[in-house]
N, C-alpha and C positions, 0 to 999 in steps of 0.2 A: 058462196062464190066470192064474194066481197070481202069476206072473212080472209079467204084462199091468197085474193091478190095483195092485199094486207102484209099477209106473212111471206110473200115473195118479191115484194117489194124492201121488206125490212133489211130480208137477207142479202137483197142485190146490194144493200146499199154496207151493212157489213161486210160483204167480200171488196168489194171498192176501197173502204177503211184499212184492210188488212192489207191490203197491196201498196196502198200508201203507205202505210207505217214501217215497211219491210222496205220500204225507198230509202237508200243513204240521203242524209241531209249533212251539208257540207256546212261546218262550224264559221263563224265572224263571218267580219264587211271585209270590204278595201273599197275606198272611195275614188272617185275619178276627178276628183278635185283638191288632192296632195298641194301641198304648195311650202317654197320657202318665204320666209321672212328676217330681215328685211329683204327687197329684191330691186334693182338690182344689189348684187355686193360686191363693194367698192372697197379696193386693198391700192397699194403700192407698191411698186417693183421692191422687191429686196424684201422688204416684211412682212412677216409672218401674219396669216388675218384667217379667220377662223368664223364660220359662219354657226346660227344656231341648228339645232335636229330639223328634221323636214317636218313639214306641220303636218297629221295624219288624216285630217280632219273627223274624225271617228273611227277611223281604218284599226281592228284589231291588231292589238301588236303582240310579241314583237315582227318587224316587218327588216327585210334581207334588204341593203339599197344596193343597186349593180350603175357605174357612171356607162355609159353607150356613145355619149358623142361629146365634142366640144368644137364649137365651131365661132368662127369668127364672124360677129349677129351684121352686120354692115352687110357683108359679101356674101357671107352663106358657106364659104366656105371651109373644110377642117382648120382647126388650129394644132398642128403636130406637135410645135414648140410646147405646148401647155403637158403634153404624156412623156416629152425626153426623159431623163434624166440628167441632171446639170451636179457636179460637183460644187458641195457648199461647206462653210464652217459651221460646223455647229458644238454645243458644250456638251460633255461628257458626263458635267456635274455639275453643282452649285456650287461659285465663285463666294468662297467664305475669308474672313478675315487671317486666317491663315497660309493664303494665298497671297502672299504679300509682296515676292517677286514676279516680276515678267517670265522670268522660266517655270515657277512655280503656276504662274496661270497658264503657258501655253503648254502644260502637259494636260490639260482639260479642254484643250482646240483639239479636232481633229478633221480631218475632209472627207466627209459622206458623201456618198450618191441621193442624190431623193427628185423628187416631181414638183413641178412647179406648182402642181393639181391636182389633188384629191378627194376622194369621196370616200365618206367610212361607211361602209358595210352595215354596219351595227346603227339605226339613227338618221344615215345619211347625211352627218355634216360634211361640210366643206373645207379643204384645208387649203390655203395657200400658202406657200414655203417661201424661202429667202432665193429659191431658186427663179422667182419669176423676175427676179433680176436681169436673166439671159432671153425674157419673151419680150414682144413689142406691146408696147402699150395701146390700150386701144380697149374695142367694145364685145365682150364676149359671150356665151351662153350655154349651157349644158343640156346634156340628155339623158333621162336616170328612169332607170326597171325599180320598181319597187316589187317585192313579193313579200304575203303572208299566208297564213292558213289556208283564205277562202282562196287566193291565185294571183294575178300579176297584172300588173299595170305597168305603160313604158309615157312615163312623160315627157313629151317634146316641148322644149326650149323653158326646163322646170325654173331656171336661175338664170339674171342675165352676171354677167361679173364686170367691171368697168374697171381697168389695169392703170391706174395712172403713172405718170413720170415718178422715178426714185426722188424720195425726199434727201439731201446728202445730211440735213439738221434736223435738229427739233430745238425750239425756244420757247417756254409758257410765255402767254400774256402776262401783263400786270406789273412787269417791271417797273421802280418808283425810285423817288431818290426823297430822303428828307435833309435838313439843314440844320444843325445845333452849335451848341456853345464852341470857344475854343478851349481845349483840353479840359473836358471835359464832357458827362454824360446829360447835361442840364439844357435847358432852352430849344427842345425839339420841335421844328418848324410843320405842319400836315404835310401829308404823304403828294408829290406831285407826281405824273406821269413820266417815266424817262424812255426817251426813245433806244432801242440797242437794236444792230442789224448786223449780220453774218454775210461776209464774206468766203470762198470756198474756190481751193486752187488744187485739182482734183491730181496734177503733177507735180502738185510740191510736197515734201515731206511729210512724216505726221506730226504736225507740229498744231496746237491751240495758243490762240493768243490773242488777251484782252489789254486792247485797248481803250482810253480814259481821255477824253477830250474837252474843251469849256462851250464854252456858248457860239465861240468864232471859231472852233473848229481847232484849236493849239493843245496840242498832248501833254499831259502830264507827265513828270519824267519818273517812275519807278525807283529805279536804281539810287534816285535820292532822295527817296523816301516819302513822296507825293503823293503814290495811291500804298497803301496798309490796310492789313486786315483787321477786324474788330474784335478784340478779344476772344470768349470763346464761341464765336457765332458761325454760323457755317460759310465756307469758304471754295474753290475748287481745289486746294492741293489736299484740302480733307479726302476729296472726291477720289484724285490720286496719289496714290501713296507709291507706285511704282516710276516715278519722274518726278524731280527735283526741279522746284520752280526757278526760273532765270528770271533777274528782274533786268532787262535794258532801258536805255533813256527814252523809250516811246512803247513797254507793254510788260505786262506780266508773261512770260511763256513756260508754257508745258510740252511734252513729249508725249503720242499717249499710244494705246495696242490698240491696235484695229480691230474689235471683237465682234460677233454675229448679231449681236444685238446692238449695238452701238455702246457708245462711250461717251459720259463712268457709266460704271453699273455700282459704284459703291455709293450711299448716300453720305452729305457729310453730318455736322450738327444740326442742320436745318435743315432735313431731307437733301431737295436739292436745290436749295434757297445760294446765292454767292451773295457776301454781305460785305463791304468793301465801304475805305473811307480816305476821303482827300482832306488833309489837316487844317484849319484855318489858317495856319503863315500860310499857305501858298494860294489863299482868294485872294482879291482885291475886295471882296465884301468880308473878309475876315471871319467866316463861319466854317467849319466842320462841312461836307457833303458826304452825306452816305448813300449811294447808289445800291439797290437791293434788286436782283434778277433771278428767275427763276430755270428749272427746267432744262439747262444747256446740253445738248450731247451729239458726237460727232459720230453721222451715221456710216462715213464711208472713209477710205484711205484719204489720205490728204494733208491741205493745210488748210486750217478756220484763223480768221479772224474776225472778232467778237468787236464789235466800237460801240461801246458808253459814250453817247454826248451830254453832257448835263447842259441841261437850257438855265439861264440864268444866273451861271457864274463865270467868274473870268478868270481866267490864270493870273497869278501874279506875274509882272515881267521879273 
């Protein structure tokens, strides 16, 4: 009898076995704790800004991203502007040295449609376009389906985004000035700090223009040969080659194209180093100034002016 319930018990427990095995089991994870990084992501109107893939946190991939919502995190409410579409410039091609006119480059401008926001499907990165030029700046945040194998997940408030005001410049740190011999490459004084600040007159011309000032604030006069370039070190008309530098009694000036990424895009001999010098006849300390800046580039229609003050020297009257 003990024997009997033995072998009926075996069998209960193999039929049990076989029912389960004959159970679909549904392949991979998907986690409920997706996440991007870094978060929030902090772009600018007008520039392009580009987030990493969504973190999976062990989620089999590959996983489908779908975007769901975009809302304004302050108020709660949709952000429409962020799904329009906004006509933008964008390039057709890489701008090569061959491209040496203004008509020669603005056959690789052309004006697209695109979304100030997007989300890639593939990955789930984040794109912001040049189009968030035309949204308001402020504090925003998304909502994204993820699906793979095992099923789907809908993350509420996955990304925050933080839209700042258009940048119209860009300028590196580190701009310096050194002091050397008169005519000559000899007696080079250490590198000091030189202050430069941009001005920006978003109704005036496209017009760039550096100016060269002493210690009391009195401009160098260009056009008589005051401030000069240094041999062959890099400079901005290296930068542009499609406008011809005007030198007047108070600045170097340029003309320059308005392009989607800002201007130059061409590097010159010192990537984007401008290496500039004020002769010793015209100190009153009778040294060379070489003012060195880095980085310059004009992000919007306009007019820039660039001011070099050199601390420590005087103009000659």
């Amino acid at each position: 009898m003990k024997k009997r319930f033995i072998i009926s018990s075996l069998s209960a427990l193999a039929l049990v076995g076989i029912f389960f095995s004959c159970k679909k089991v549904t392949p991979g994870f998907i986690s409920d704790y997706m996440y991007y990084s870094p978060n929030p992501l902090i772009a600018t109107q007008g520039n392009v800004v580009n987030s990493k893939a969504l973190e999976l946190d062990g989620s089999t991939g590959p996983v489908k991203v779908k975007l769901l919502a975009v809302r304004n995190s302050n108020t709660g409410q949709p952000a429409p502007d962020m799904l329009k579409e906004f006509t933008i410039k964008q390039f057709l091609g890489q701008i090569t040295s061959a491209d040496s006119t203004v008509a020669l480059v603005n056959q690789k401008i052309v004006l697209k449609p695109a979304l100030p926001l997007e989300v890639s499907e593939v990955g789930g990165r984040i794109t912001l376009s040049q189009a968030t030029a035309n949204v308001a700046t402020g504090n925003y945040v998304i909502d994204v389906q993820v699906t793979n194998v095992k099923g789907t997940r809908d993350i509420l408030n996955a990304c925050k985004i933080q839209l700042l005001p258009k940048a119209h410049f860009a300028l590196d740190a580190g701009a310096f000035f050194t002091t050397s011999d008169p005519d000559t490459e000899t007696g080079f004084s250490g590198q000091s700090p030189l202050p430069v600040t941009v001005s920006y007159d978003s109704k005036g011309t496209n017009k760039i223009r550096f100016v060269f000032l002493d210690k009391n604030g009195v401009a160098f006069n260009p056009s008589a040969g005051q401030v000069v370039t240094r041999g062959d070190r890099g400079n901005f008309s290296q930068m542009n080659p499609y406008f011809p530098l005007v030198r007047t009694t108070a600045a170097l000036e340029w003309d320059f194209i308005d392009l989607p990424n800002g201007f130059p895009i061409k590097d010159g001999n010192n990537g984007t180093g401008n290496y500039y010098r004020i002769p010793a006849r015209f100190t009153v300390e009778n040294r060379n100034v070489n003012p060195v800046f880095f980085g310059f580039k004009a992000l919007s229609a306009g007019s820039y002016t660039v001011t070099i003050q050199i601390p420590a020297i005087t103009k000659k009257p």
